[in-house]
Residue, then its C-alpha position, 0 to 999 in steps of 0.5 A: x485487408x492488412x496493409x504489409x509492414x513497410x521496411x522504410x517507416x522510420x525509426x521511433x527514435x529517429x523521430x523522437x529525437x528529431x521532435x525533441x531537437x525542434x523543441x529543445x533547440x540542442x543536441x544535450x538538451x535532447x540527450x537528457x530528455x530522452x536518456x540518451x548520449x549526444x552522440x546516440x542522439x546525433x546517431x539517430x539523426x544521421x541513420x534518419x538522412x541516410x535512410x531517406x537520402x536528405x539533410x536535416x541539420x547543418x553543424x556548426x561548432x559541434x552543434x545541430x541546427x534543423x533545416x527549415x524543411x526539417x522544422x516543418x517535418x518535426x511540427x507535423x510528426x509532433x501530433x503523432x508522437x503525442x497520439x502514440x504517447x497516449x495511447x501507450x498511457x491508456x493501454x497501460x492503465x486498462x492492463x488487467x492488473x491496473x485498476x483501484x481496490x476498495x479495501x475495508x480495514x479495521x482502525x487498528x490493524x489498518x493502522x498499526x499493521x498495513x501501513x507501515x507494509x503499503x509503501x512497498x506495495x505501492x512501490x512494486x504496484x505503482x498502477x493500482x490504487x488502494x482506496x479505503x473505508x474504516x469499519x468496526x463490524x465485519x463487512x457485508x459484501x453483498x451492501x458494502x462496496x467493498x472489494x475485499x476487507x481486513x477482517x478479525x475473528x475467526x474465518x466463518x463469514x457465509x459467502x468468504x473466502x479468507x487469507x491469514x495474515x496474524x494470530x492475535x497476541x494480547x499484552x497488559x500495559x500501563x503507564x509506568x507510574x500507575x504499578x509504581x514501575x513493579x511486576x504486578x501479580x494476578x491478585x494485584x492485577x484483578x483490583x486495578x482500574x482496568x479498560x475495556x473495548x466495546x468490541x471485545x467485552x469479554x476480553x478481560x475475563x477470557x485473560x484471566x481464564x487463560x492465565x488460569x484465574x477463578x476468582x473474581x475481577x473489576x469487570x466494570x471500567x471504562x469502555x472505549x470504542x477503539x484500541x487507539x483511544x484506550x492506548x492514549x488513556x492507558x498512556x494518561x494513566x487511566x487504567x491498565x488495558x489489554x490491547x494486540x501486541x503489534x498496537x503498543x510496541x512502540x510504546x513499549x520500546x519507548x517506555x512510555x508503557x510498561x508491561x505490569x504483568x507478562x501473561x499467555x496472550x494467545x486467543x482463538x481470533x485472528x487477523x484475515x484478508x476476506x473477500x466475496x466467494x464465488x466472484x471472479x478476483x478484479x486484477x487489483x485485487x489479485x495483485x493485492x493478493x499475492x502481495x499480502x501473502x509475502x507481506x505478512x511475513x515480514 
């Protein structure tokens, strides 16, 4: 049977400030722990002996000293409050949307894209814990421990479900010295020295289509595995490279690359957050979610 509720069990504060007094020894030093006034804290102590009748401190000179018997009070409510404090703890960390998120993300997009985003997420989400594993190939739910991953293609994944996050722009750079610091026309572009991504092997014919191009190109080059190792060649002034805008933006501000040739960077691909259809959203990962959603627009 439920025990009725007991109109004279103590305060939590009252009690608090009791333990802390004992511990801390005075009145400023409890006002500060707890982000309390010393006159609040005083308040509590008094509320306390009014309630049950009873001294706990003597003042002297505008300090608070506890009574023996009030010493022995706090020693014995000191295991209780830390069991209350706890508890609390383990009650907030097993709330639905506290938890970690197994998150896949490409090296680049990772990188250049969500990054710069994840302070805020971990700001207002202070409770979730993003762990992550670095893919170049898209990942496969059903072997991958994975949660959900960052995904580039178009969204036709069996078994996904997909969130947009960024159409892809496509930019040609290089370094200032390798065009002589000029405009480059397509002729002029199709005879340099040009970087390829394993990933993409077709990304520099599919260019010059788009920009409207028939003729033939220096389809051989050096291939690399990711964007960062051709920003840092293409920096070396190896080549000129195709590569996503948001990849060498800052390159680009800080003139360390320059743009040679400004052209239609649009492709069919994209960039999505993708997870397992048909398989209930974790807490984590619903916050994740929702936050990405707003994230991608700034």
């Amino acid at each position: 049977m439920m025990k009725r509720y007991n109109p004279q069990f103590p305060s939590l504060a009252s009690l608090r400030a009791i333990e802390a007094l004992d511990r801390l020894g005075t009145a400023s030093a409890v006002a500060q722990e707890l982000g309390m006034t010393q006159s609040a804290v005083s308040r509590q102590i008094q509320q306390f002996e009014q309630q049950y009748r009873t001294a706990l401190v003597r003042r002297e000179k505008q300090r608070l000293y506890l009574t023996p018997k009030a010493r022995e009070f706090a020693h014995s409510i000191r295991h209780a409050l830390d069991h209350i404090h706890q508890s609390t703890l383990m009650f907030q960390m097993e709330q639905p949307t506290a938890g970690s998120l197994t998150l896949g993300i490409l090296p680049a997009f990772g990188m250049r894209w969500l990054m710069p985003r994840l302070a805020d997420f971990s700001e207002r989400h202070p409770d979730v814990t993003i762990n992550m594993l670095t893919r170049l190939v898209p990942f496969d739910f059903a072997t991958d421990s994975a949660d959900a991953a960052l995904h580039y293609g178009r969204p036709s994944w069996p078994g996904t479900q997909a969130l947009l996050l960024q159409h892809e722009k496509l930019v040609v750079v290089c370094h200032p010295d390798l065009a002589n610091g000029q405009t480059l026309d397509l002729e002029a572009l199709a005879q340099m020295p040009l970087l390829h991504i394993a990933s993409r092997p077709d990304a520099w014919q599919n260019w010059f289509k788009r920009q409207g191009w028939d003729s033939p190109i220096k389809t051989r080059g050096i291939v690399y595995d990711q964007f960062s190792t051709i920003a840092h060649a293409c920096a070396q002034g190896l080549g000129i490279a195709l590569m996503p805008e948001f990849t060498v933006e800052h390159d680009i501000a800080a003139e360390r690359l320059i743009q040679p040739y400004i052209g239609d960077g649009r492709t069919d691909e994209a960039y999505y957050l993708v997870w397992p259809e048909g398989r209930p959203m974790s807490g984590p990962l619903q916050v994740f979610h929702d936050w990405i959603e707003t994230a991608r627009n700034r």
